[in-house]
Backbone as CSV, one residue per row, in Angstrom:
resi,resn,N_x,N_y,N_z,CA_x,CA_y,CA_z,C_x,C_y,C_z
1,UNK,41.991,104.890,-33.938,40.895,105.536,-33.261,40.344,106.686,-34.113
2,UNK,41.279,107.193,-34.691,40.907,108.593,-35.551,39.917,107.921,-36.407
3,UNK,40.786,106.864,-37.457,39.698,106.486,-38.426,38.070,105.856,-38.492
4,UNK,37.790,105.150,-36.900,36.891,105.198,-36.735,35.841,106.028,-36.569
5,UNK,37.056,107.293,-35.684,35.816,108.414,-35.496,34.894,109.112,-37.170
6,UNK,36.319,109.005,-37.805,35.969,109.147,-39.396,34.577,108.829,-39.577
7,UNK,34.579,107.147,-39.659,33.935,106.402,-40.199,32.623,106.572,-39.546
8,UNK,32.388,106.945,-37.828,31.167,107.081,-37.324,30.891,108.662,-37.783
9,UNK,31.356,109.631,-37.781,31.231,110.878,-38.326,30.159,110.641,-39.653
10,UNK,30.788,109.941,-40.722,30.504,110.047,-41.911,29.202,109.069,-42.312
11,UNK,29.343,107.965,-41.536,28.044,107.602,-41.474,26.762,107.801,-40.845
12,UNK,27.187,109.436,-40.004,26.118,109.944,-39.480,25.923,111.267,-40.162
13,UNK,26.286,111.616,-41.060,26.550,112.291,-42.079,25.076,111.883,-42.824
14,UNK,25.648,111.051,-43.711,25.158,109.700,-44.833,23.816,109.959,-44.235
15,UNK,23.484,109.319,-42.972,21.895,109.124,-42.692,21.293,109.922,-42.445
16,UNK,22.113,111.530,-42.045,21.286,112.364,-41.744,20.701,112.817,-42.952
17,UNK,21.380,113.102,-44.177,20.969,113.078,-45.665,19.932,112.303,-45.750
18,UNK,20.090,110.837,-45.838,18.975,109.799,-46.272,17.682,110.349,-45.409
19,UNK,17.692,110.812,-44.019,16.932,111.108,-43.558,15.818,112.288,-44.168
20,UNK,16.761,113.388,-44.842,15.995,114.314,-45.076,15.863,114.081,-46.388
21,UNK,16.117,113.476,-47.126,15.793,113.258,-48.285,14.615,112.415,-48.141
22,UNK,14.306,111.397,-47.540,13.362,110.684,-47.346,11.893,111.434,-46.474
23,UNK,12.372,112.345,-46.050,11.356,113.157,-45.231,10.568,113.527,-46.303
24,UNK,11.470,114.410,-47.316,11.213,115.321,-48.054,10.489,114.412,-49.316
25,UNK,10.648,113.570,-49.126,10.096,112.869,-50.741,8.634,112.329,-50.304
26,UNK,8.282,111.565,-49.096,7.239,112.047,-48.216,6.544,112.667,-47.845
27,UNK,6.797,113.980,-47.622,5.698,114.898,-47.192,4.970,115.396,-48.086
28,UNK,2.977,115.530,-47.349,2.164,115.808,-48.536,2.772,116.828,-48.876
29,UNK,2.200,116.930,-50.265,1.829,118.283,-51.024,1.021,119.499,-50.564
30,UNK,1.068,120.280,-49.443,0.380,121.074,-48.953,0.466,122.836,-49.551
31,UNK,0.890,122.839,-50.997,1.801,124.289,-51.165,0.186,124.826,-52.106
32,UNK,-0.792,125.300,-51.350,-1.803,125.548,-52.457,-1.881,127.330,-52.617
33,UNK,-1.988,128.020,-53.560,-2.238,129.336,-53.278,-3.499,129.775,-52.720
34,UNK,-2.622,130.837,-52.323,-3.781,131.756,-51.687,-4.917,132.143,-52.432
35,UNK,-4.665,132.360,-53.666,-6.121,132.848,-54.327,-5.899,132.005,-55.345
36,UNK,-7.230,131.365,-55.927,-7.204,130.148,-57.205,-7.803,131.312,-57.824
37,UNK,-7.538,131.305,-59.160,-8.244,131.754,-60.233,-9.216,130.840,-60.853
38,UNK,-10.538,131.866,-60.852,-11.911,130.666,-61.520,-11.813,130.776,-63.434
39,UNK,-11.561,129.484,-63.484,-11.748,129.327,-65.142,-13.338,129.726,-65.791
40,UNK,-13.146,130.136,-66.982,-14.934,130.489,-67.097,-15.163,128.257,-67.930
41,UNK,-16.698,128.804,-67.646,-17.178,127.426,-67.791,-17.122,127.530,-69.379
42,UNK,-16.510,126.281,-69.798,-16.678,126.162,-71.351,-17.977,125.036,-71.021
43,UNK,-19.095,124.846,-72.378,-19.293,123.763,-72.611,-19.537,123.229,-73.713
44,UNK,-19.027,122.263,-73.721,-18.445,121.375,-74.897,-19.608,119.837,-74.755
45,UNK,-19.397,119.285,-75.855,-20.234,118.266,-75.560,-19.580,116.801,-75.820
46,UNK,-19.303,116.390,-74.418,-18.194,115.357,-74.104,-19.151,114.222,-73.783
47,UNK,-18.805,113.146,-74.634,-19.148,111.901,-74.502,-19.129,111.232,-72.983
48,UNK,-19.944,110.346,-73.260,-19.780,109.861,-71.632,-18.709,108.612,-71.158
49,UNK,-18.121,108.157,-72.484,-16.959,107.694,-72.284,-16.061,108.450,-72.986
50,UNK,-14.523,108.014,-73.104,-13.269,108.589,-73.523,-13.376,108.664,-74.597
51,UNK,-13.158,107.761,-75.215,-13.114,107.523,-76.950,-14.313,106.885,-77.785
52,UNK,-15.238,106.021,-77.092,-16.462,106.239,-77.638,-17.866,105.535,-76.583
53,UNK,-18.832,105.384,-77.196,-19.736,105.203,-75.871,-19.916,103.568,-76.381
54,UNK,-19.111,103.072,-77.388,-19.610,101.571,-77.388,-19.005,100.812,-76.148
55,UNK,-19.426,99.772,-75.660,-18.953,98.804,-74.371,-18.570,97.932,-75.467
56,UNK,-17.138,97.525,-75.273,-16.694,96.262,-75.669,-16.967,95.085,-74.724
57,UNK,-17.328,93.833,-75.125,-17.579,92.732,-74.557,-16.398,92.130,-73.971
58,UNK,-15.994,91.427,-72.918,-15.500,91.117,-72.220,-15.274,89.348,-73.026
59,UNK,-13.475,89.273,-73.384,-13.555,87.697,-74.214,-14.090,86.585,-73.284
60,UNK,-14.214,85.663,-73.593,-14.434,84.347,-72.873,-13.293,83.720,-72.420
61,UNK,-13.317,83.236,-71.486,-12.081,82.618,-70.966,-11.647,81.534,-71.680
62,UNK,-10.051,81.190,-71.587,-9.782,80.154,-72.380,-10.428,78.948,-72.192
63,UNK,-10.677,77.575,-73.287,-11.268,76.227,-72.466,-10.122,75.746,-71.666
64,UNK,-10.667,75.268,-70.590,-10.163,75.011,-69.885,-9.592,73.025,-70.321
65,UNK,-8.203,72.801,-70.051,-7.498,71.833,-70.429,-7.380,70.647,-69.357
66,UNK,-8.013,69.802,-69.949,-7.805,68.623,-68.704,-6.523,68.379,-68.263
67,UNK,-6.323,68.198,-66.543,-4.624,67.861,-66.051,-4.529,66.906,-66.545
68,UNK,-5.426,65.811,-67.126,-4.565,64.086,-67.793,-3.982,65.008,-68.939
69,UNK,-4.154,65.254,-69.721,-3.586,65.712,-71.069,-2.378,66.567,-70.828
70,UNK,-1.903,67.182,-69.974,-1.061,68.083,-69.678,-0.065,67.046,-68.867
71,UNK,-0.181,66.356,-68.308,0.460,65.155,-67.661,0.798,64.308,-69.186
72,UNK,0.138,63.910,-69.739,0.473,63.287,-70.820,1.848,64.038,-71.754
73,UNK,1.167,64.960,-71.651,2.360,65.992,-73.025,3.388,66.062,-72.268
74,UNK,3.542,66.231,-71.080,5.038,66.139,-70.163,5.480,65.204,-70.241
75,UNK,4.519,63.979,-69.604,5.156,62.455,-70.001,6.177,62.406,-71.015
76,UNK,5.300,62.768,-72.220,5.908,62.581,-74.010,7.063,63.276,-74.432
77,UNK,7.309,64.677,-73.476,8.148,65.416,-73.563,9.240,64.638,-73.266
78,UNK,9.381,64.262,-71.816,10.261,63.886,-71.210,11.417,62.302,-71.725
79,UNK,9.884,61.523,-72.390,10.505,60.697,-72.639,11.388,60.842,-74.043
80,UNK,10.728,61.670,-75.290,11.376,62.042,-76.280,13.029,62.953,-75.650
81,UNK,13.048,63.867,-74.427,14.429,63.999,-74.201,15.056,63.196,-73.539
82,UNK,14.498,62.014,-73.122,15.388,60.707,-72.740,15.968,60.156,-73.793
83,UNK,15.223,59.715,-74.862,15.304,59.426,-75.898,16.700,60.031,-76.626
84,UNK,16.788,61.339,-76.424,17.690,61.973,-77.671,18.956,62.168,-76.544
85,UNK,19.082,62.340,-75.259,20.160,62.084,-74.629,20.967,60.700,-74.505
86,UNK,19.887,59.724,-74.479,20.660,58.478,-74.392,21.385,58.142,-76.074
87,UNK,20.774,58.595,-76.819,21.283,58.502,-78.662,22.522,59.271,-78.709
88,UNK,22.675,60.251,-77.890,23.594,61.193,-77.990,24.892,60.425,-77.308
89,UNK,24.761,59.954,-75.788,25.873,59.392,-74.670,26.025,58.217,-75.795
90,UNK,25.501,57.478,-76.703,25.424,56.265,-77.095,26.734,56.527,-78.625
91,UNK,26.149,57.917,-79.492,26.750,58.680,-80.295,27.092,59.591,-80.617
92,UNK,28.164,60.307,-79.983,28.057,61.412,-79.146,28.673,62.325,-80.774
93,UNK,27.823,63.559,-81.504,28.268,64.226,-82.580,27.718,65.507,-82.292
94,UNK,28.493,65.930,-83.443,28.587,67.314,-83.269,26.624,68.320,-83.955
95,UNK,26.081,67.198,-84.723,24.871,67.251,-85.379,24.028,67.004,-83.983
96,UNK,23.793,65.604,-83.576,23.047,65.113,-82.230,23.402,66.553,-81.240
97,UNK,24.257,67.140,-80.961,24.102,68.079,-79.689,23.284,69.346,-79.955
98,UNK,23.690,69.406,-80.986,22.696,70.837,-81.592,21.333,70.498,-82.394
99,UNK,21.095,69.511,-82.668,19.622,69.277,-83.177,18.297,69.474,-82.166
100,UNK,17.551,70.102,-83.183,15.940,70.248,-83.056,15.276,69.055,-81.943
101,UNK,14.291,69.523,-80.947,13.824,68.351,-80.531,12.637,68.136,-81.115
102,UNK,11.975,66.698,-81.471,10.830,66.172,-81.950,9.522,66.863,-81.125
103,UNK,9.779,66.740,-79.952,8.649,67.300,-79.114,7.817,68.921,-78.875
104,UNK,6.928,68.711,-78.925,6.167,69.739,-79.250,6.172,70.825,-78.150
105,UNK,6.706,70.443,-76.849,7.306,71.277,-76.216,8.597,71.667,-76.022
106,UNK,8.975,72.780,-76.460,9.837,73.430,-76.720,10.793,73.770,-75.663
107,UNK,11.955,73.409,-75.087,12.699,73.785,-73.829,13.718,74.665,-74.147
């Protein structure tokens, strides 16, 4: 019985923390002084962008790739790692497990 009371003690402990820590990480920023000091006006002669006033052009989107062709290259994929698994179960070496695949997609 003791150790429970422990255990409810301490986990009301625990949350009352989380609580105020979470309050506190929350609440606006309201700490402004009482008197602001006025900066004098500099003026400087600031571009109307950051670093320069050229507009860079916006690239073109990639061309867009027909789904037959992307279906195809999977096809080709798949069958080239059929290909090199069944060569392998057929001759199973220490070269065949670690070799390069032919296919142009890379797994």
């Amino acid at each position: 019985m003791e150790m429970l009371l422990m255990v409810l003690c301490m986990s009301g402990f625990g949350f009352a923390v989380a609580a105020l820590a979470f309050g506190a990480a929350t609440r606006p920023q309201s700490s402004s002084p009482a008197v602001k000091p006025e900066l004098p006006a500099v003026k400087t002669a600031v571009p109307a962008r950051f670093f320069s006033n050229r507009v860079v052009p916006l690239a073109p989107p990639p061309p867009q790739v027909p789904i037959e062709v992307l279906l195809q290259q999977i096809e080709n994929h798949v069958r080239l790692e059929q290909a090199a698994a069944e060569s392998f179960v057929e001759f199973p070496t220490h070269a065949l497990l670690h070799s390069k695949t032919t296919s142009p997609l890379v797994n």
